[in-house]
C-alpha positions, 0 to 999 in steps of 0.5 A, spaced: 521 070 169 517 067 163 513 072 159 508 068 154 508 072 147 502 069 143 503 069 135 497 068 129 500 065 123 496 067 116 496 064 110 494 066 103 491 061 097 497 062 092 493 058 088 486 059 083 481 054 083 480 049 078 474 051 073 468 045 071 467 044 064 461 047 062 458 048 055 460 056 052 453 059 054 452 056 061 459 058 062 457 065 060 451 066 064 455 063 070 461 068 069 456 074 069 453 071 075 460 072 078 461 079 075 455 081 078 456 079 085 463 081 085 461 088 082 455 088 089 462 087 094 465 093 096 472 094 092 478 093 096 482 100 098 490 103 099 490 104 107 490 112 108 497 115 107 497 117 114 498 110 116 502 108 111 507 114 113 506 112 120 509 105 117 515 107 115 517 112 120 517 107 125 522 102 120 526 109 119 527 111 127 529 104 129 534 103 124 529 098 119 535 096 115 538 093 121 531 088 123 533 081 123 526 081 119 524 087 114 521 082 108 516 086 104 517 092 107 523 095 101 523 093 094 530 095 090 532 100 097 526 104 096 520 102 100 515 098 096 509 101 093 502 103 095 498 098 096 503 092 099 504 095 106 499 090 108 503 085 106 509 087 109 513 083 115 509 083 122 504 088 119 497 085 118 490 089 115 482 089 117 478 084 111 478 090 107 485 091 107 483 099 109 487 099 115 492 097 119 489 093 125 496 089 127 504 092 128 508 085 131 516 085 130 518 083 136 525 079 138 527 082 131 532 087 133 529 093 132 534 099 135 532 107 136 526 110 138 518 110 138 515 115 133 510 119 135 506 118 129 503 111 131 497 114 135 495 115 127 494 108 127 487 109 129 485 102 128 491 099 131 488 093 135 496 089 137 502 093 137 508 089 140 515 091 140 518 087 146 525 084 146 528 089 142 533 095 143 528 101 144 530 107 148 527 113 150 520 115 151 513 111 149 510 115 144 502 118 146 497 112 145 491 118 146 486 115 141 488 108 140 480 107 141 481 099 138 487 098 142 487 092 145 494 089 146 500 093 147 507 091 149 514 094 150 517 089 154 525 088 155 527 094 152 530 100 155 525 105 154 527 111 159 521 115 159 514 115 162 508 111 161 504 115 157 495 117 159 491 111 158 486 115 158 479 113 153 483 106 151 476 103 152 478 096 148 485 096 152 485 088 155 493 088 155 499 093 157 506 091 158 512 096 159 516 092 164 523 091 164 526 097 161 528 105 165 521 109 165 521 114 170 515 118 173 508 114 176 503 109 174 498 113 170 490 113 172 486 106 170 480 109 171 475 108 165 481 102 163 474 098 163 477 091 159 483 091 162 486 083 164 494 084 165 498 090 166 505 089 167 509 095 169 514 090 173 522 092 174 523 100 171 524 106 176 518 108 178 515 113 183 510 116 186 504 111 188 500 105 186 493 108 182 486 106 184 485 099 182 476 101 183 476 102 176 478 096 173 474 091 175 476 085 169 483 086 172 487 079 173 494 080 173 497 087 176 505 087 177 509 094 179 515 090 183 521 092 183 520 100 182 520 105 187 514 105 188 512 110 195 505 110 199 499 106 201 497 099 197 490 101 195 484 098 196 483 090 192 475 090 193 471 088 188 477 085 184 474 078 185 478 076 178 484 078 181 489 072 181 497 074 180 498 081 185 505 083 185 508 089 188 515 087 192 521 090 192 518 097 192 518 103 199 510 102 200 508 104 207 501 102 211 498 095 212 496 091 207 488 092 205 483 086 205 483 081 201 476 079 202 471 076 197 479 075 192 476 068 191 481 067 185 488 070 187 493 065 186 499 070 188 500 075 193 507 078 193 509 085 197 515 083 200 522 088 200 517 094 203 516 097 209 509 095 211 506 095 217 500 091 222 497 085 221 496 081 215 488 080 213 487 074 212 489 069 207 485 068 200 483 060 201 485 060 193 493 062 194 497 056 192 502 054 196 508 057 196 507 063 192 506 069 195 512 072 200 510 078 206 516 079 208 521 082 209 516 088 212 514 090 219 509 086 219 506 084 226 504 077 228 500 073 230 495 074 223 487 071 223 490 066 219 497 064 220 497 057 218 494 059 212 499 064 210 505 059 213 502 055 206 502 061 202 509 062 203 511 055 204 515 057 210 513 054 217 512 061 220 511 066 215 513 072 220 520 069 222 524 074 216 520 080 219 522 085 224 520 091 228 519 097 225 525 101 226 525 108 230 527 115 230 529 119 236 526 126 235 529 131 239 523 136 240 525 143 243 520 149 243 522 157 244 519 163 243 521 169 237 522 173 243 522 172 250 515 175 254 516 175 262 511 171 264 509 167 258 510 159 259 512 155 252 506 149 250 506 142 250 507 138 244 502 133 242 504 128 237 500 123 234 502 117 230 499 111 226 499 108 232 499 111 238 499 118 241 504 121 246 503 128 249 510 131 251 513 138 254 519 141 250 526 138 250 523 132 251 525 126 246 521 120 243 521 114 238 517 113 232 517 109 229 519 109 221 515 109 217 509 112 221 505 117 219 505 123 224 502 129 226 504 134 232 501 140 234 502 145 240 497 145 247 497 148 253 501 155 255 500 161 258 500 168 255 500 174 260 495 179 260 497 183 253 498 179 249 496 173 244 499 168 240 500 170 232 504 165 229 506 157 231 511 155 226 515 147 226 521 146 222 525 140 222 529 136 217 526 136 209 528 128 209 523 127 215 518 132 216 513 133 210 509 140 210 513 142 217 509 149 218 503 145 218 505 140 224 505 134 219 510 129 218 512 123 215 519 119 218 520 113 214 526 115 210 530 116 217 535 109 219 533 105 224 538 109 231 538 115 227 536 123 231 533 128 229 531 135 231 524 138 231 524 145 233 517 149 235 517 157 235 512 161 238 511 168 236 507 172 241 504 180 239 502 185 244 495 187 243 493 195 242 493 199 249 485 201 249 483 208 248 477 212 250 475 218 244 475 226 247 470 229 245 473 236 243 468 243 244 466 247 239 464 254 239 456 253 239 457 248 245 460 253 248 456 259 247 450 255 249 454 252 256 455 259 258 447 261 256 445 256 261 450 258 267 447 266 267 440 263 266 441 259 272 445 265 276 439 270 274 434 265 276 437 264 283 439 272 284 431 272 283 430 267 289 433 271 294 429 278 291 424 275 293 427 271 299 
């Protein structure tokens, strides 16, 4: 892998220019001239301390004595003095010399650790360390608004890639070929950026959203562990090299639609599956690869992809997606008589299979799934409080929900799903007895004897 590491030469005048002979008053007047215009530019300035301290804290904490090159930067073992800092080795300065725009040593046999000084830097424009033996972590890069060019290349820098966030100017980042751990960190708003390159570590999680970085060109993240889907591609119609391989990315591979410029498209060595979206008219011949994958075949353009590949059948080092045995077993917490356990309903990308407890059923690795409970009876009394779902942590993610995901389990592997229904009784009804009082007595007793008077009456008068 060849990576193109551009160098800019500066040379100063070491010499003054040759003055014309003019008689003593000319010459007076035409040095006044001079004293005036010099007196109506801006004086030149020392950098602030601050960055000058970030200079000397990166020579310190990589071992500076040691780089192949380290000119100007001491003088007589002690750092040279204020004032000289732009003129040391791999450092160059804004016009003014106000600022340090510019830190390159690279290949120079730096060894030891970033400072976490160097977003101090606020008008650092370039900042290259690649090919040297750095280790642990990138320092934080927040505030670097003038930042453009950023490379820790070849290395073994152990940490993760800092926040990128607010690197407006940002148009290079390459940290690849070293040991960072963690995920890609958010692109959003990286409005300049044309390459990142985050190529061979040991990353995890997914690929971020690419929809905010429409400039892009070049985007390597192979050689990782990268899980998840690709994102969509849409709207990148400067891509021209994507590179993702040797990574764990599941799903299919989104459309390449509209990508008039890609020249590269590599996602091989991953556990992707459907079929190929049709292929770019502008990827040069055998320069991208689709498998190894789970990849189905034919493609709306297999010939197309055949060239891109350069093979006669892109497809012939794909395979079927290897299975999962699931062995699906349902129970009640505790037995109720006349109670019937429900089916399982499970729902995979694609596919969807209704099946009763005990049942066993393949899935495909690397589908996503989701199973829920149908059917059954409860008898007369009882509800159902709770369904719950276990399984392996390796192959059910958030099992008490029902949902999972079954691409970590080999090919002939066999895996238990256990679902378990809780019934509770439903509270006996109850119906309210009014409790007699002392005045609903006396007046019940009231309407008896008047009811009795009234009828002695009749039968007098009968």
């Amino acid at each position: 892998m060849l990576r193109f590491v551009f160098g800019f030469g500066f040379a100063k005048a070491t010499s003054a220019p040759a003055f014309p002979r003019l008689p003593l008053r000319r010459f007076a007047r035409a040095l006044g001239a001079v004293l005036l215009a010099a007196c109506a530019l801006p004086a030149l300035a020392d950098i602030p301390a601050v960055e000058r301290n970030a200079l000397i804290d990166l020579y310190n904490s990589t071992n500076g004595d040691g780089w192949t090159d380290n000119t100007g930067w001491k003088t007589a073992g002690s750092f040279s003095g204020v004032g000289t800092e732009c003129t040391w080795y791999g450092v160059i300065c804004d016009a003014m010399q106000t600022h340090i725009t510019y830190i390159d040593p690279h290949d120079n046999h730096l060894a030891g650790t970033l400072p976490p000084t160097l977003n101090t830097l606020t008008a650092l424009q370039h900042f290259n360390v690649s090919n040297n033996q750095l280790y642990g972590d990138i320092p934080p890069l927040t505030g670097l608004t003038a930042l453009q060019y950023f490379s820790v290349f070849n290395n073994q820098l152990d940490g993760s890639i800092p926040d990128l966030t607010g690197l407006t100017a940002l148009n290079y980042f390459d940290v690849s070929t070293n040991k960072l751990i963690g995920s890609i960190p958010s692109l959003a708003g990286l409005t300049a950026l044309q390459a990142f390159f985050a190529d061979s570590n040991q990353l995890t999680g997914s690929i971020p959203s690419l929809a905010g970085v429409p400039t892009l060109l070049t985007f390597w993240a192979d050689n990782n562990r990268l899980t998840g889907n690709i994102p969509s591609l849409a709207g990148l119609t400067a891509l021209n090299s994507f590179r993702v391989q040797n990574n764990q990315l599941t799903g299919s591979i989104p459309s390449l639609s509209g990508l008039t410029m890609l020249v590269i498209f590599r996602v091989e060595n991953n556990q992707l599956t459907g079929t190929p979206p049709d292929a770019p008219f502008s990827l040069a011949a055998g320069n991208s690869q689709l498998c190894p994958n789970y990849l189905s075949a034919p493609s709306p353009t297999d010939a197309a992809w055949d060239t891109a590949t350069g093979t006669a059948d892109w497809h012939a080092t794909c395979s079927a997606a290897p299975t999962v045995t699931l062995n699906a077993s349902a129970a009640f917490s505790s037995p109720v008589a006349g109670a019937t356990l429900p089916n399982l309903t499970l729902t995979c990308t694609p596919g969807a299979t209704t099946v009763t407890p005990g049942s066993i059923w393949t899935v495909a690795t690397g589908a996503a799934c989701t199973l829920a409970t149908t059917g059954g009876t409860t008898p007369a009394g009882y509800v159902v409080d709770s369904t719950s779902f276990d399984g392996p942590a390796n192959i059910f993610t958030n099992p008490a929900s029902g949902s999972f995901t079954a691409f970590t389990v080999p090919a002939g592997g066999t895996a238990n799903l256990n679902v378990t229904v809780t019934l509770k009784a439903m509270p006996v009804a109850t119906v309210a007895t009014a409790v007699p009082t002392l005045e609903t007595t006396a007046l019940g007793l009231l309407a008896t004897l008047l009811a009795l008077t009234a009828a002695a009456r009749r039968r007098q008068h009968g």
